[in-house]
C-alpha positions as YAML, in Angstrom:
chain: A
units: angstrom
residues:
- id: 1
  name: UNK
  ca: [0.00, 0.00, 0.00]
- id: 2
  name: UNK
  ca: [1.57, 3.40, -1.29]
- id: 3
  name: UNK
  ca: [2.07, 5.79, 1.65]
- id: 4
  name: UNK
  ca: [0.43, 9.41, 1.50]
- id: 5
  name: UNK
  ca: [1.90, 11.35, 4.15]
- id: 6
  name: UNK
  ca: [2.78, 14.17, 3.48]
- id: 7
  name: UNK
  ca: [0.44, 14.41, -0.03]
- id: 8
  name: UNK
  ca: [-2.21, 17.29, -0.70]
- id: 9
  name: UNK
  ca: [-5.68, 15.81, -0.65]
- id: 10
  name: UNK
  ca: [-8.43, 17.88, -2.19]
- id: 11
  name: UNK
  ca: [-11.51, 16.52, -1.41]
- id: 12
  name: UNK
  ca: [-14.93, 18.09, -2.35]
- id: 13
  name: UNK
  ca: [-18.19, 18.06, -0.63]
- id: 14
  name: UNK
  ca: [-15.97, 17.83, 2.92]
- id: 15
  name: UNK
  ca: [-18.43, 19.77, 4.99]
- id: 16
  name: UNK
  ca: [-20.51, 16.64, 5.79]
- id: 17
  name: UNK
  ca: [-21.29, 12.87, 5.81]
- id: 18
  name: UNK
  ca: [-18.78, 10.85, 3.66]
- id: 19
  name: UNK
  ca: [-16.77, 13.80, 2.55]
- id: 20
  name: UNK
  ca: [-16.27, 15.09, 5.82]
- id: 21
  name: UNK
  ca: [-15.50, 11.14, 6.89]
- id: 22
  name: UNK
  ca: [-12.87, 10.93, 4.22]
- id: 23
  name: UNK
  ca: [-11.63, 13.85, 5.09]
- id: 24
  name: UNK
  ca: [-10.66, 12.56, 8.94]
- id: 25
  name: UNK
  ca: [-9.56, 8.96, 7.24]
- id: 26
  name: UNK
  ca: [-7.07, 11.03, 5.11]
- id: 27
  name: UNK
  ca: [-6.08, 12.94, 7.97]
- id: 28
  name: UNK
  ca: [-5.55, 9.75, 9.97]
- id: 29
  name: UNK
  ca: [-2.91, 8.64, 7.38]
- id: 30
  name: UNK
  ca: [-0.81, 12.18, 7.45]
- id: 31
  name: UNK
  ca: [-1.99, 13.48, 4.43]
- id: 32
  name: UNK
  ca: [-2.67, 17.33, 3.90]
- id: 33
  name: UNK
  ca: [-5.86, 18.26, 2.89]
- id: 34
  name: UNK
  ca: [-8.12, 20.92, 1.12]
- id: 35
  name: UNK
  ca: [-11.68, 21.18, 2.30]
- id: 36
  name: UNK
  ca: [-14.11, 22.09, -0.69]
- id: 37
  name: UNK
  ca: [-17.41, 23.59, 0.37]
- id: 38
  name: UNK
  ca: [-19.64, 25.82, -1.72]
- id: 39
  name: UNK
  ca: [-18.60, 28.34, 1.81]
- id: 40
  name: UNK
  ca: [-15.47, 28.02, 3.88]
- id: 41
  name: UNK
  ca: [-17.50, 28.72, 7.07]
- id: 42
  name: UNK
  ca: [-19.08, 25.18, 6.25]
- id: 43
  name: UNK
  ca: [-15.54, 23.67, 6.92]
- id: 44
  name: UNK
  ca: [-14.52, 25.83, 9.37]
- id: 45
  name: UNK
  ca: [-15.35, 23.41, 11.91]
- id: 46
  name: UNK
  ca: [-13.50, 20.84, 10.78]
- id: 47
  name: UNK
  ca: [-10.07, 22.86, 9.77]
- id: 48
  name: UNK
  ca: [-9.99, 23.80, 12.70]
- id: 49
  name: UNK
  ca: [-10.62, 20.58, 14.63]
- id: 50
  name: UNK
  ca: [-7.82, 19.13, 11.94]
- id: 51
  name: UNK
  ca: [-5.10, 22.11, 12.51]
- id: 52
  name: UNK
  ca: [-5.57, 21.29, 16.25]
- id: 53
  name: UNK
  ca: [-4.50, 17.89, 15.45]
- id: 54
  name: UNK
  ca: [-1.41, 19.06, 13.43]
- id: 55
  name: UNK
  ca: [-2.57, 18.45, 9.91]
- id: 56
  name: UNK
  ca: [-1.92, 21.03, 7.46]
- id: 57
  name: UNK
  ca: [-5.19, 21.67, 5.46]
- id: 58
  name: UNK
  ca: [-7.21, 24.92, 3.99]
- id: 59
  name: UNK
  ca: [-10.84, 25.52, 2.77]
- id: 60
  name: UNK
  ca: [-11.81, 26.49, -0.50]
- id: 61
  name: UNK
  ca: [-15.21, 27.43, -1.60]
- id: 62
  name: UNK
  ca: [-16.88, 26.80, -5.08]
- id: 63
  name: UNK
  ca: [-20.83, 26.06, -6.14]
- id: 64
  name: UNK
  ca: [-20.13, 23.22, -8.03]
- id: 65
  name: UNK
  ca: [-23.49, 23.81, -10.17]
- id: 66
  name: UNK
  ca: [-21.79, 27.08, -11.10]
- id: 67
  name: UNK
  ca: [-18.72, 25.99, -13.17]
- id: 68
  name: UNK
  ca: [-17.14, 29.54, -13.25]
- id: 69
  name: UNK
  ca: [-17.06, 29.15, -9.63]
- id: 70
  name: UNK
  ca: [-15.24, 26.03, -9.74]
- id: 71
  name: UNK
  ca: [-12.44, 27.07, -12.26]
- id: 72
  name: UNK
  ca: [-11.83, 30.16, -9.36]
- id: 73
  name: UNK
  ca: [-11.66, 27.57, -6.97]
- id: 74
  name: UNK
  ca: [-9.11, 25.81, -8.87]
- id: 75
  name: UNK
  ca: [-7.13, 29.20, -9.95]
- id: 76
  name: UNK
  ca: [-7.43, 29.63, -6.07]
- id: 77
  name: UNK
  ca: [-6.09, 26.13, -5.00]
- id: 78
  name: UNK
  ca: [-3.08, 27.00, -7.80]
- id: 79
  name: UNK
  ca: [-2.37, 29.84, -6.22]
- id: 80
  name: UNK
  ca: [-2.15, 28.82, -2.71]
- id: 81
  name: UNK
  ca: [1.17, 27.29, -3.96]
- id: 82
  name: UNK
  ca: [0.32, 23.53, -3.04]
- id: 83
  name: UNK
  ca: [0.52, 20.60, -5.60]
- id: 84
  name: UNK
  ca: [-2.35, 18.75, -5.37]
- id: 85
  name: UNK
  ca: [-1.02, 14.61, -5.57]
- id: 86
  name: UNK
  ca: [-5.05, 13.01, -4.50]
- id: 87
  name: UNK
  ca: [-8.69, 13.91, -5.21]
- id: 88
  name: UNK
  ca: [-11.40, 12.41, -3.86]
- id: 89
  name: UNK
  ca: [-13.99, 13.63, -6.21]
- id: 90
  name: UNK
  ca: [-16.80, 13.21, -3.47]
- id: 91
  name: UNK
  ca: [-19.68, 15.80, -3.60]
- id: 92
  name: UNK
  ca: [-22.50, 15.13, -5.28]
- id: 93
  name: UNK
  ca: [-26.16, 15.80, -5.58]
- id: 94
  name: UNK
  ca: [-29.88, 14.31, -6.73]
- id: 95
  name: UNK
  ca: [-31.90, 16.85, -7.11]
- id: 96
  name: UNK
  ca: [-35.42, 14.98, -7.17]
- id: 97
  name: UNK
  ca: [-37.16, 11.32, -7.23]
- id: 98
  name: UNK
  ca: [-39.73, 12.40, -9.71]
- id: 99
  name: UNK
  ca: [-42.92, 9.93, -8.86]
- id: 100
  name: UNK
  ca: [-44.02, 10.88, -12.13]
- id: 101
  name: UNK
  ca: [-40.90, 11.13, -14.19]
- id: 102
  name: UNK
  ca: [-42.24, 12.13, -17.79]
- id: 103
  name: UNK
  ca: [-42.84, 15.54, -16.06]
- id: 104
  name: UNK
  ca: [-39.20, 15.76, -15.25]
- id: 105
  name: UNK
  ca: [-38.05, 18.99, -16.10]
- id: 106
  name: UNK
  ca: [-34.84, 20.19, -18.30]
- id: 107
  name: UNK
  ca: [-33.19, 21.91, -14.94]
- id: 108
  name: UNK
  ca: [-32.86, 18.43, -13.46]
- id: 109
  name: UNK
  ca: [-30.95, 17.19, -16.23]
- id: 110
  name: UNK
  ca: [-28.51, 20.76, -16.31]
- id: 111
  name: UNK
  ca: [-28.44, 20.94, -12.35]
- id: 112
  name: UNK
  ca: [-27.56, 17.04, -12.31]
- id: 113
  name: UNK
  ca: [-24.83, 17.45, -15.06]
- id: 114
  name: UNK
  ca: [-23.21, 20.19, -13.47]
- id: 115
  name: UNK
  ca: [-22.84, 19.24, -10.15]
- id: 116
  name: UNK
  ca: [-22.17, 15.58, -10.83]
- id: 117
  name: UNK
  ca: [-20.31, 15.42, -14.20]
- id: 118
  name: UNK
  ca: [-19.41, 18.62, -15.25]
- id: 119
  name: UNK
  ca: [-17.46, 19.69, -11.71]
- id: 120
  name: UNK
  ca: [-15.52, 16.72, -11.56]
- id: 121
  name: UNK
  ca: [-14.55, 16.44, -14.84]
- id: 122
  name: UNK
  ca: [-13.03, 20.04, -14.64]
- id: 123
  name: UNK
  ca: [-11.29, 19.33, -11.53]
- id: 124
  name: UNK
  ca: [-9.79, 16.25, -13.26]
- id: 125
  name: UNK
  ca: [-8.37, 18.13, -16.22]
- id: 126
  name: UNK
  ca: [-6.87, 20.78, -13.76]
- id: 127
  name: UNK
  ca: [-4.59, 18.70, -12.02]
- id: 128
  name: UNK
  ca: [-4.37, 14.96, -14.35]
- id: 129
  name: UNK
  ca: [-1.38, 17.16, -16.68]
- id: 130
  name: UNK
  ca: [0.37, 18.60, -13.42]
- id: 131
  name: UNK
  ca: [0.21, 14.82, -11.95]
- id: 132
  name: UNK
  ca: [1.18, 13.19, -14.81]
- id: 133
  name: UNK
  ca: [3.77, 15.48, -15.25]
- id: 134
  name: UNK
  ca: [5.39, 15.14, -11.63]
- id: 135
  name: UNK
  ca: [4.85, 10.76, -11.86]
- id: 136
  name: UNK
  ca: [2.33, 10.34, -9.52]
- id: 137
  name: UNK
  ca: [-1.42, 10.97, -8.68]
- id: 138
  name: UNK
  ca: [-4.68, 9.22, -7.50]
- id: 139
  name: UNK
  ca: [-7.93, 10.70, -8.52]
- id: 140
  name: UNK
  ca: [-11.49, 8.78, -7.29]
- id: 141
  name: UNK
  ca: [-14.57, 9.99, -8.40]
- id: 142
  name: UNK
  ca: [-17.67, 8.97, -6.68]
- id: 143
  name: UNK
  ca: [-20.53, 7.63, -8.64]
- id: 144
  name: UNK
  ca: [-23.60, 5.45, -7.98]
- id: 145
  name: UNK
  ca: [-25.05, 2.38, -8.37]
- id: 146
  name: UNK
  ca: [-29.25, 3.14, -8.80]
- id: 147
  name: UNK
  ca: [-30.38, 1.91, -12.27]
- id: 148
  name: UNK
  ca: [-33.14, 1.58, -13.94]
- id: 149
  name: UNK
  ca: [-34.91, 4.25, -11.82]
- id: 150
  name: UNK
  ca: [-36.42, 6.49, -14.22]
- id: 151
  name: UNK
  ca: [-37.98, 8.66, -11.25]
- id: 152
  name: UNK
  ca: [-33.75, 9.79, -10.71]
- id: 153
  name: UNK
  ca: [-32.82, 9.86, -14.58]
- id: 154
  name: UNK
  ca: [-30.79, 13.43, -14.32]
- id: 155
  name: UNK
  ca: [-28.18, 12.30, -10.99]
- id: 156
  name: UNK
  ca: [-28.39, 8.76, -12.85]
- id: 157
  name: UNK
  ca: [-27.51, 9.48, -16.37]
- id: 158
  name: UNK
  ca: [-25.20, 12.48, -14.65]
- id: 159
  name: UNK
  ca: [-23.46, 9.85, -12.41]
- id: 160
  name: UNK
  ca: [-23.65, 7.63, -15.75]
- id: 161
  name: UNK
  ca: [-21.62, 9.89, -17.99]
- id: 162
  name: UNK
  ca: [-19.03, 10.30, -15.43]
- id: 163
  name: UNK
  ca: [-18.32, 6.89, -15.29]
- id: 164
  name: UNK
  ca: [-17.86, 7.08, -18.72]
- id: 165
  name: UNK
  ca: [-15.64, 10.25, -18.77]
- id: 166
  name: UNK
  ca: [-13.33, 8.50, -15.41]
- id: 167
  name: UNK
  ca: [-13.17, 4.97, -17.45]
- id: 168
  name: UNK
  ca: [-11.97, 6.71, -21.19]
- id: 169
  name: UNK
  ca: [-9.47, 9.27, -18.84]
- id: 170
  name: UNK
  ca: [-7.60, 5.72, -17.40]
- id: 171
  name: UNK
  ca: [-7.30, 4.20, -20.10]
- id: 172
  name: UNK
  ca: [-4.62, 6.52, -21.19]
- id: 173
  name: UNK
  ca: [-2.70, 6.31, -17.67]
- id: 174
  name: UNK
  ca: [-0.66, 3.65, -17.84]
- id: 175
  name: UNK
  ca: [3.23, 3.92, -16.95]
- id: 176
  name: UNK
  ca: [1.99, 7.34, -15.99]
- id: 177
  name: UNK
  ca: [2.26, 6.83, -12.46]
- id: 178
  name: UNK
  ca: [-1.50, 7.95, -11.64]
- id: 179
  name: UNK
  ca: [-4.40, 5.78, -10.95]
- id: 180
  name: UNK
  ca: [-7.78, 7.44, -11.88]
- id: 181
  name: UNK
  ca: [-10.72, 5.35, -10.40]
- id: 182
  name: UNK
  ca: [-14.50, 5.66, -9.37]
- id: 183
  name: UNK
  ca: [-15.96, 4.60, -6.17]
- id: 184
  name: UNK
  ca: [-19.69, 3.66, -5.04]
- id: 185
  name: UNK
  ca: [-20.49, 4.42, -1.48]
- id: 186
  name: UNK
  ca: [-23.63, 2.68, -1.36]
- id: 187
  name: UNK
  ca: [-27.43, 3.92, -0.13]
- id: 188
  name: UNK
  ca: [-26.12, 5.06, 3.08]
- id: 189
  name: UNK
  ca: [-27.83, 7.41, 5.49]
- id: 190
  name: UNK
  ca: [-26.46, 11.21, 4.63]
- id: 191
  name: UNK
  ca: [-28.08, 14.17, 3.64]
- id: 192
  name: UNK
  ca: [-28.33, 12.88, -0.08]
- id: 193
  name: UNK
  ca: [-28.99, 9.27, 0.75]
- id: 194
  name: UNK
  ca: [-32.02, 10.23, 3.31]
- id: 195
  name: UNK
  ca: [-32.86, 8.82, 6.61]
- id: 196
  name: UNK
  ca: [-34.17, 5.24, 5.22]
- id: 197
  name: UNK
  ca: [-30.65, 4.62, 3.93]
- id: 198
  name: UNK
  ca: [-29.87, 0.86, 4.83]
- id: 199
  name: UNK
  ca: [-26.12, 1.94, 5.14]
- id: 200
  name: UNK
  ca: [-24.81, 4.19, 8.14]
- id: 201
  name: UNK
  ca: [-22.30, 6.38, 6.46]
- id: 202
  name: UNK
  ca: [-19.40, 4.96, 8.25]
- id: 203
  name: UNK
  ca: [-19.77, 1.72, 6.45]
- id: 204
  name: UNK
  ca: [-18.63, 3.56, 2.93]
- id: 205
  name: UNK
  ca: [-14.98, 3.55, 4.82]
- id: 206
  name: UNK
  ca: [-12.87, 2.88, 3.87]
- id: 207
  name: UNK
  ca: [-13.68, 1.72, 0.17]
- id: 208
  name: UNK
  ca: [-14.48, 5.34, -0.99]
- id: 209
  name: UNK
  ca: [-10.75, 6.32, -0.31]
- id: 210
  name: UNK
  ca: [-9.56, 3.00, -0.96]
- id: 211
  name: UNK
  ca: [-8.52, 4.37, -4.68]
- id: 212
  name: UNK
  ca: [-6.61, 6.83, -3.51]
- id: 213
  name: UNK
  ca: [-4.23, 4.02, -2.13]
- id: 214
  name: UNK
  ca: [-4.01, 1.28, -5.13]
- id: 215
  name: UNK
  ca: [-0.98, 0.61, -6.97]
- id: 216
  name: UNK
  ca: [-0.35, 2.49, -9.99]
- id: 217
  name: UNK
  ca: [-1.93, 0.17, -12.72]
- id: 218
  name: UNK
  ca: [-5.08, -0.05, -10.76]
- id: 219
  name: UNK
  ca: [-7.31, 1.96, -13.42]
- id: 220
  name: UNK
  ca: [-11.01, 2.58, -14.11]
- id: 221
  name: UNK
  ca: [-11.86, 0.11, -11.59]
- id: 222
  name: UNK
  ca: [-15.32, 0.75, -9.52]
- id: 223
  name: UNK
  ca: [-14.70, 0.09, -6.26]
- id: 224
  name: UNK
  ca: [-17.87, -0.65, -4.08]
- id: 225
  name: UNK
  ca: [-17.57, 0.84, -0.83]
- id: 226
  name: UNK
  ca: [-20.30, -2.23, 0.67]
- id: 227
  name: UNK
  ca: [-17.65, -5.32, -0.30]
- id: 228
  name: UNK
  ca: [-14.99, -3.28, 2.01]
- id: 229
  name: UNK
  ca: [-17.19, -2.85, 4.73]
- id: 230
  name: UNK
  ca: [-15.32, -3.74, 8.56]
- id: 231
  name: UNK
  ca: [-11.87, -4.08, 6.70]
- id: 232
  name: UNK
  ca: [-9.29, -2.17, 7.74]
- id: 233
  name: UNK
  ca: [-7.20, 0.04, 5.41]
- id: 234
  name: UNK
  ca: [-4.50, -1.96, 4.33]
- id: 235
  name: UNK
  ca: [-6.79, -5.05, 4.06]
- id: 236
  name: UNK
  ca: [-9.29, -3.17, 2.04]
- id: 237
  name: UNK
  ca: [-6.26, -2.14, -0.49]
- id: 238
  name: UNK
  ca: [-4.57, -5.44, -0.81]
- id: 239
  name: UNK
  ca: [-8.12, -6.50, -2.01]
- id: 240
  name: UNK
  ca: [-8.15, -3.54, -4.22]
- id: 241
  name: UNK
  ca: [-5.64, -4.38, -5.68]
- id: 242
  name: UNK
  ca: [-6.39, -7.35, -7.01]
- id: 243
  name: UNK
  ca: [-9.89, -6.24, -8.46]
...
């Protein structure tokens, strides 16, 4: 298992449930993090319980359904003078269950494809050249596993299409040193998942950071957080591995 002590972490969607779980897992192993939010007062909290504990980190703030506010973020993030080595590509939102889905509107579709494709894809091609360039990098984007629900068809088909955008991205990483990889936490009880969740979110860990460990010819793998469930880190990555 590759250590990351000492990397930059971004990780977006860290104010809460599994981003904010990731976050402290990260933490845990020494690594440095930056704490996306669409405020920094949303992560205040936690920098600040995570600089008491000795770990270097910083908020940055972007609406991820507001793409010019993500390329600031990342102009921001460039500026701050870090290299970012991980992202956990974590945030995410479903806008609706539409009972009634042939009266789904357009906006769920653009809201959907923002937040959930468009966002992470950006923050992908921001940093894959600068990794790729210094040998090494691990990039996990979260995705889902609901199908054939029509009554969620924009987070679906958005969550969909970055699959698709993660798997064509790793195909072209080998001998690169970076691993690009997607990860599925699971119906677990957080503010997107609801309150009937099966899942607590603490079962997702630690198979939605599990990518950011893997060796470097691990790519476009979906790891499902469920199947890594009670392992510990090192035992979740050996499996990992050999997916």
């Amino acid at each position: 298992m590759i250590d990351l002590k000492g990397k930059w972490v971004l990780i977006t969607g860290a104010s809460r449930g599994l981003g904010r779980l990731a976050a402290k897992t990260m933490a845990d192993r020494g690594c440095n993090l930056i704490l996306q939010s669409r405020d920094t007062a949303h992560t205040a909290s936690l920098e600040e319980e995570l600089k008491a504990a000795g770990i270097k980190c910083f908020s940055a703030a972007a609406d991820l359904n507001d793409i010019p506010s993500v390329m600031k973020m990342l102009e921001d993030i460039d500026a701050s003078g870090v290299d970012v080595d991980v992202v956990l590509n974590n945030a995410g939102l479903q806008i609706a269950y539409r009972t009634d889905y042939c009266t789904t509107p357009p906006e769920d579709f653009t809201v959907s494809f923002n937040v959930n494709t468009t966002a992470p894809a950006m923050i992908c091609y921001h940093f894959l050249p600068k990794m790729i360039g210094r040998g090494f990098g691990r990039i996990v984007n979260t995705t889902s596993g609901i199908d054939k629900e029509p009554e969620q068809a924009g987070y679906s088909a958005a969550k969909a299409a970055l699959d698709k955008i993660t798997k064509d991205m790793a195909s072209r990483l080998g001998g690169t040193g970076v691993a690009m990889n997607l990860t599925d936490p699971g119906w677990c009880r957080t503010d997107l998942g609801g309150p009937n969740a099966p899942n607590a979110p603490e079962s997702a860990l630690p198979g939605v950071v599990v990518g950011a460990f893997v060796d470097d010819e691990v790519n476009g793998q979906i790891f499902r957080a469920q199947e890594f469930t009670g392992m510990s880190l090192e035992e979740a990555v050996a499996k990992a591995n050999n997916i």
